[in-house]
C-alpha atoms as one frame of an Amber mdcrd trajectory, in Angstrom:
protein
 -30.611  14.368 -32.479 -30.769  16.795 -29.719 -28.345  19.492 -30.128 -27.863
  22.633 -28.339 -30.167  22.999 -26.499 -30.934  24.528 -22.881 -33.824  23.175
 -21.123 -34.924  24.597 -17.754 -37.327  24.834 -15.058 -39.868  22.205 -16.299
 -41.384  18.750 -15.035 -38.588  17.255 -16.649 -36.030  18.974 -19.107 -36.275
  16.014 -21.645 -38.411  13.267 -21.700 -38.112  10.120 -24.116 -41.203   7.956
 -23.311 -43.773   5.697 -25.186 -46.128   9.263 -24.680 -43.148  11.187 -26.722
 -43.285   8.636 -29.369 -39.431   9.174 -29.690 -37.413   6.057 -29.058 -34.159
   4.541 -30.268 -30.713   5.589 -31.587 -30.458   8.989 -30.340 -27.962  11.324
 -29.386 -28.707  14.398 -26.721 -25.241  16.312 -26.882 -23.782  19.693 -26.296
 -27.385  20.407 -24.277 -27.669  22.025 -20.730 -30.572  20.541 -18.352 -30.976
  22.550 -15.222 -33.385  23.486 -12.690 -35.989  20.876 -13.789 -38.041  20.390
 -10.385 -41.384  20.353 -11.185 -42.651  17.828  -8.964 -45.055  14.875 -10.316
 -44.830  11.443 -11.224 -41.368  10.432 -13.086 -41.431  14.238 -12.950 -38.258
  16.175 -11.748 -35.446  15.080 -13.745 -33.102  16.848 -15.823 -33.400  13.625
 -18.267 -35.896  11.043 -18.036 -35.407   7.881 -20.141 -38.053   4.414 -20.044
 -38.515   1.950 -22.151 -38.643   1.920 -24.980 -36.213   4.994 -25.345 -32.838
   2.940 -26.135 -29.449   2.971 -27.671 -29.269   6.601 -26.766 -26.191   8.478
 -26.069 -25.871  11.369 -23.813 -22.590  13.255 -24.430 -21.232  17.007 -23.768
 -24.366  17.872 -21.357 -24.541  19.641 -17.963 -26.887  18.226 -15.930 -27.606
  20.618 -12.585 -30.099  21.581 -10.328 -32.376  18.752 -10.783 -34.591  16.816
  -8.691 -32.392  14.162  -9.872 -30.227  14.429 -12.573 -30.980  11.421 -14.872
 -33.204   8.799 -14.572 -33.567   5.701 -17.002 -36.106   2.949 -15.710 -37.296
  -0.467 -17.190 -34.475  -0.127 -20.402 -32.785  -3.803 -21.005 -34.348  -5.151
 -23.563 -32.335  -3.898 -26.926 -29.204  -1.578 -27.764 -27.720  -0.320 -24.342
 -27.875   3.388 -23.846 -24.189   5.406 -22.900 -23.457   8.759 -20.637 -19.988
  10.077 -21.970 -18.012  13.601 -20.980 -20.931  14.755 -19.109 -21.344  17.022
 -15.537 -23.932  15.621 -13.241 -24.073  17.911 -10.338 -26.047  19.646  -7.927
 -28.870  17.588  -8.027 -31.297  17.142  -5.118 -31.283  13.404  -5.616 -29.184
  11.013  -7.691 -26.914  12.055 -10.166 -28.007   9.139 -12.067 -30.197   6.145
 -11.410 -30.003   3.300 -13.640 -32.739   0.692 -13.657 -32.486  -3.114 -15.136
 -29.252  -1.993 -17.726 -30.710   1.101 -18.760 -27.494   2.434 -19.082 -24.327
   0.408 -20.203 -21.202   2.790 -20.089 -20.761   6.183 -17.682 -17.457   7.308
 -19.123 -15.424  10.155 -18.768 -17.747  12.110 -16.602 -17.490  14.426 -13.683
 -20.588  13.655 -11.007 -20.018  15.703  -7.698 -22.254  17.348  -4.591 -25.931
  15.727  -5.508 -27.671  14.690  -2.204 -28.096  11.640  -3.091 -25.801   9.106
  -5.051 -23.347  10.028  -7.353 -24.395   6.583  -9.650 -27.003   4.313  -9.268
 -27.393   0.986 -10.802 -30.065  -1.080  -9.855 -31.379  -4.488 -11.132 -28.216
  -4.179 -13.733 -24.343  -3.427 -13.814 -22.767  -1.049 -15.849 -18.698  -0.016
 -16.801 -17.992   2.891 -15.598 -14.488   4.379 -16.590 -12.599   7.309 -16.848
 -14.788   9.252 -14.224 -14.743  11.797 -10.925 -17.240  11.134  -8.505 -17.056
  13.090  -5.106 -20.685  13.306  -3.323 -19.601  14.941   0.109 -22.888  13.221
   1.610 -23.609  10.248   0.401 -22.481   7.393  -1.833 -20.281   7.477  -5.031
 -21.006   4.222  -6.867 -23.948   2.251  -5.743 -24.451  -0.842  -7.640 -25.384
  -3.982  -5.557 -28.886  -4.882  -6.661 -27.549  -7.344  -9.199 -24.081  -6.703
  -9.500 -22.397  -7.298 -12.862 -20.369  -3.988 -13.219 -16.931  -3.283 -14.108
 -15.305   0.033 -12.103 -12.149   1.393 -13.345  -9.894   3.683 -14.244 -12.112
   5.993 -11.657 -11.087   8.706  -9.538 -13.661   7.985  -6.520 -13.226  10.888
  -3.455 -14.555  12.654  -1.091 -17.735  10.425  -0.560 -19.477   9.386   2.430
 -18.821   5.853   0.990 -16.949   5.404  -2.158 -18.166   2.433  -3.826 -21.197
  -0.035  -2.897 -20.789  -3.085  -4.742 -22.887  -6.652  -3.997 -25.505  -8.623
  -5.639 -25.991 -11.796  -7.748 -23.633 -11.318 -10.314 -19.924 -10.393  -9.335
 -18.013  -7.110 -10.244 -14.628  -5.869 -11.102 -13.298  -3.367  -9.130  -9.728
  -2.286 -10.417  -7.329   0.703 -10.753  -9.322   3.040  -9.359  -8.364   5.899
  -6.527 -10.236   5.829  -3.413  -9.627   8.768  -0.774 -13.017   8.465   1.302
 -14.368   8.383   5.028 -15.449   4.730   3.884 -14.108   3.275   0.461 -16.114
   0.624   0.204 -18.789  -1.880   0.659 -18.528  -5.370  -0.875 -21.378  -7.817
  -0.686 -20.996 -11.819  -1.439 -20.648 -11.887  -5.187 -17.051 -12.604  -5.302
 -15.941  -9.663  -7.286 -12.206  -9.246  -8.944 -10.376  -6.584  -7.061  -7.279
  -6.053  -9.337  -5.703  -7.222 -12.329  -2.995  -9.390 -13.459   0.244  -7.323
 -12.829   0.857  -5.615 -16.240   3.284  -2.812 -17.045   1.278   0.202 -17.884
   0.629   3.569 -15.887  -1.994   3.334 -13.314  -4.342   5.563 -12.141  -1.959
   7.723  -9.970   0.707   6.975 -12.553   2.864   4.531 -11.066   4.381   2.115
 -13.586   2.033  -1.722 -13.374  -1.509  -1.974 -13.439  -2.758  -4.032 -10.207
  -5.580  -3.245  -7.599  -6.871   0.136  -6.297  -5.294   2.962  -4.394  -6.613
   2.559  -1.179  -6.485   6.231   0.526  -8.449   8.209   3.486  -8.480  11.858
   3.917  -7.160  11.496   7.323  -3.933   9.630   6.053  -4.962   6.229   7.197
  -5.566   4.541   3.805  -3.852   1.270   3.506  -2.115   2.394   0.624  -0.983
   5.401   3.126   0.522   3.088   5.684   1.651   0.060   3.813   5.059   0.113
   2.468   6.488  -0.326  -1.412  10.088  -1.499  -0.916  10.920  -1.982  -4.461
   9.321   0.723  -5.720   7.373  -0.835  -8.491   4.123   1.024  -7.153   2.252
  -1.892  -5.542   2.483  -2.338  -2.012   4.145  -5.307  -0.241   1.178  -6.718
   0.888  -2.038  -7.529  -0.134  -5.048  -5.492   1.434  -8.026  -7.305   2.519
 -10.872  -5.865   1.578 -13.753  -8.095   3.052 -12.738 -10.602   5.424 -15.865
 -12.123   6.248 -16.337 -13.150   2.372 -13.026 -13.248   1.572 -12.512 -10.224
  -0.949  -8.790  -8.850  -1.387  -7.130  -6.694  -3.173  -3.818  -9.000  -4.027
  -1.731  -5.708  -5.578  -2.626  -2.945  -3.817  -1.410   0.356  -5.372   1.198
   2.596  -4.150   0.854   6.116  -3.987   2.864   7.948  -6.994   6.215   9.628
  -5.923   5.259  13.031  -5.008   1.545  12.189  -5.173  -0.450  14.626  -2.952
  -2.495  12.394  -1.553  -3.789  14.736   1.776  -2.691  16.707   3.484  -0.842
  15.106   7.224  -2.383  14.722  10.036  -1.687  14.021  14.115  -0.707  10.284
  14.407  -2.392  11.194  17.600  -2.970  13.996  20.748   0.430  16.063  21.037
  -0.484  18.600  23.724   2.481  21.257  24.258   4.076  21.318  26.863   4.054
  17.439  26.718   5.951  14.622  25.448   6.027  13.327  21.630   7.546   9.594
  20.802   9.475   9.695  17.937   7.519   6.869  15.909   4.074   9.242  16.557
   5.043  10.961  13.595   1.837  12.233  11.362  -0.377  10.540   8.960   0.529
  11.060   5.334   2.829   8.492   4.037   5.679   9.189   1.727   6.262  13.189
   1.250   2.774  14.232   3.393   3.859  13.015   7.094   8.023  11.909   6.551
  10.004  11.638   3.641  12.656   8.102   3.653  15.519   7.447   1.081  15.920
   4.035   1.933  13.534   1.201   0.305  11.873  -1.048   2.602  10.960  -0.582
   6.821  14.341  -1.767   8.398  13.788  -2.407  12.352  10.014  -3.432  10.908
   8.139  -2.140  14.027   5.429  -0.417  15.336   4.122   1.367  11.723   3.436
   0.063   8.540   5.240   2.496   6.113   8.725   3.092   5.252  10.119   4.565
   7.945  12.862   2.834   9.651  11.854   1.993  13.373  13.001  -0.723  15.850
  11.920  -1.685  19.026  14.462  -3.102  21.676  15.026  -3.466  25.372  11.571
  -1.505  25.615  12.793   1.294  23.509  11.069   2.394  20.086  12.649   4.150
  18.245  13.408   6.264  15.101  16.333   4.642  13.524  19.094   4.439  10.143
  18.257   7.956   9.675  20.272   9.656   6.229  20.960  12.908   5.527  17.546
  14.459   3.587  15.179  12.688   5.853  12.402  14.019   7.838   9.476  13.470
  10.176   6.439  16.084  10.745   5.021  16.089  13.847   1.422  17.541  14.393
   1.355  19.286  18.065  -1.229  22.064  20.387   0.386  24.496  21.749  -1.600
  25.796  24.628  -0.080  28.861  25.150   2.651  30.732  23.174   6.188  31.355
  24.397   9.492  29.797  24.204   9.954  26.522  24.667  12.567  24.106  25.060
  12.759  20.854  22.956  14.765  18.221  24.064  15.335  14.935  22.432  17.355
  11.646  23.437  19.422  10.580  20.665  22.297   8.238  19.802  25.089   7.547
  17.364  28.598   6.367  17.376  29.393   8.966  14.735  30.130  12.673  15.194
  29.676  15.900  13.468  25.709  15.453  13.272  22.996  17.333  13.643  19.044
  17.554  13.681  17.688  20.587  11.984  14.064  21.925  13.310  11.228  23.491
  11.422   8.030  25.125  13.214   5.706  25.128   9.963   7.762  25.006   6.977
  10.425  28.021   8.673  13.701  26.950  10.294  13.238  27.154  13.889  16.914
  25.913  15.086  19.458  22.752  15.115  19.746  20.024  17.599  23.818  19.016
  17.648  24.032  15.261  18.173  26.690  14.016  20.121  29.247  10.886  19.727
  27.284   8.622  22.073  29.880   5.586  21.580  26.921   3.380  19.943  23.456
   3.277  18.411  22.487   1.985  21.788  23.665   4.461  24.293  21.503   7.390
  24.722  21.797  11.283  26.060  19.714  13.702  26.117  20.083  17.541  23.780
  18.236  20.840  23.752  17.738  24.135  22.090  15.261  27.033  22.325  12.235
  27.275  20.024   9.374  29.527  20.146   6.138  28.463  19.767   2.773  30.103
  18.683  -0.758  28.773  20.536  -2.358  26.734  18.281
């Protein structure tokens, strides 16, 4: 057992080799390996693992500051080694690169900012469960040598791409959260994207088990845009993944109610003074860009989320609007002043009004008037005052 230990500043902070003479059913835990740069052949690594150092287990450890934080070549021929409730971060390279099986399970670990990728397998799959991986730069899961890996239960953000999965043998890819710049890469091994619908909390707590969450830190994530009308936290349709090889994910996940997925963002350029379509409110989904009491996308135009728009005689427009509901609007004000906003609204009803917030503080109310129909329009105002920005 290795226990306690802090190694630093060395070729590599632990090495279990056929020159060590250590090998087999170990267990490296509560240990710190940092700083290990030393340059050199398999030299560099916080841990370095090759055959025949197997059925090891690597729990409790901070690994930061590496070359690369663990590397394990050449390890697939007897008891399957495990990484569990570890940090991997900071490393120059990989947070971990796995060679032909070396390692089995990566559970319950948090692998963030290395330069290169967060997890490596090559030549060999591996489960990994339970984990947060967010490498601003590069990749979060890579495994597409071989294939043969099961992803779940993963929290997967922030990446240049958030999983890379391919290869000979196929992969299952299920209830895991995805908020990237690119989510994902999926080569020809026809890999299993959710499972059967099961009641259970998911990964963002919603009430089945089914696919992924599908997000983007700009708010465009299919599970962003795509409605869930009957609230059982799987969106209405399925999201295809891959087209050209025929990957989907059949049951999508739905954001959680009051999730925080990102913060919103313009549904596109609102320069001030200027005009701003109703439907061109942000990118957010559900609480983030609008908020809509009603389940389902009545009118079921021009977005796919639950907002209630129809489109009609050449009008779009913001419809079946109930009292609580809201759309945020994203705008550039190019110079500050008072303004007026003016909006072109109908309803056969009367005694209703439009209430106006300039970030988060009430700015004033629009009074809508009896119009005679849903159909017949007029045009309001009031006074706001803007700041530049």
């Amino acid at each position: 057992m290795v226990e306690d230990v802090v190694a630093e500043r060395n070729g590599n902070g632990l090495s279990i080799s056929p020159m060590t003479g250590i090998a087999g059913d170990h267990v490296i835990r509560d240990s710190v390996f940092r700083n290990n740069t030393v340059t050199g052949v398999f030299s560099g690594n916080g841990i370095f693992l090759i055959y025949p150092a197997e059925g090891i287990t690597i729990e409790r450890c901070s690994v930061t500051g590496n070359t690369v934080g663990i590397e394990a070549d050449e390890i697939s021929h007897g008891a399957p080694n495990t990484l569990a409730d570890s940090v991997i971060s900071n490393n120059a390279g990989d947070g971990l690169t796995s060679h032909d099986g070396s390692f089995a399970v990566v559970q319950n670990c948090t692998v963030s900012d290395n330069g290169g990728d967060g997890l490596e397998f090559a030549h060999g799959g591996a489960e990994v469960v339970g984990c947060h991986v967010e490498e601003p730069v590069a990749g979060g899961v890579h495994a597409t040598d071989r294939g043969g890996s099961d992803i779940h239960g993963n929290w997967i953000t922030g990446n240049g791409e958030g999983v890379t999965v391919g290869g000979d043998w196929p992969s299952d890819v299920r209830n895991n959260y995805f908020n990237n710049t690119d989510n994902e890469f999926f080569g020809q091994a026809a890999e299993s994207m959710n499972y059967e619908k099961t009641a259970g909390r998911n990964i963002v707590g919603g009430p089945y088990f089914g696919g992924n969450l599908w997000a983007n830190p700009n708010g465009t994530g299919f599970s962003q845009t795509h409605p869930d009308a009957d609230r059982d936290g799987i969106c209405d349709e399925a999201c295809v993944v891959n087209p050209e090889e025929g990957i989907t994910d059949h049951l999508p996940l739905a954001p959680a109610p009051g999730m925080p997925v990102v913060a919103p963002a313009p549904y596109g350029d609102h320069p001030v003074p200027g005009r701003i379509e109703a439907e061109d409110y942000d990118v957010g989904g559900e609480g983030v860009a609008y908020h809509d009491t009603s389940p389902g996308k009545t009118g079921g135009a021009y977005r796919h989320d639950d907002v209630d728009i129809e489109t009609g005689n050449g009008v779009t427009n913001a419809g079946w609007i109930r009292n609580g509901e809201w759309l945020a609007y994203t705008a550039a004000v190019a110079q500050a002043g008072q303004y007026t906003l003016t909006a072109r609204v109908a309803s056969p009803n009367s005694g209703r009004t439009i209430d106006v917030s300039i970030d988060g503080t009430s700015a004033g109310t629009l009074t809508v008037p009896k119009t005679g129909s849903f159909t017949t329009w007029q045009t309001v105002s009031a006074p706001v005052t803007l700041g530049v920005g």
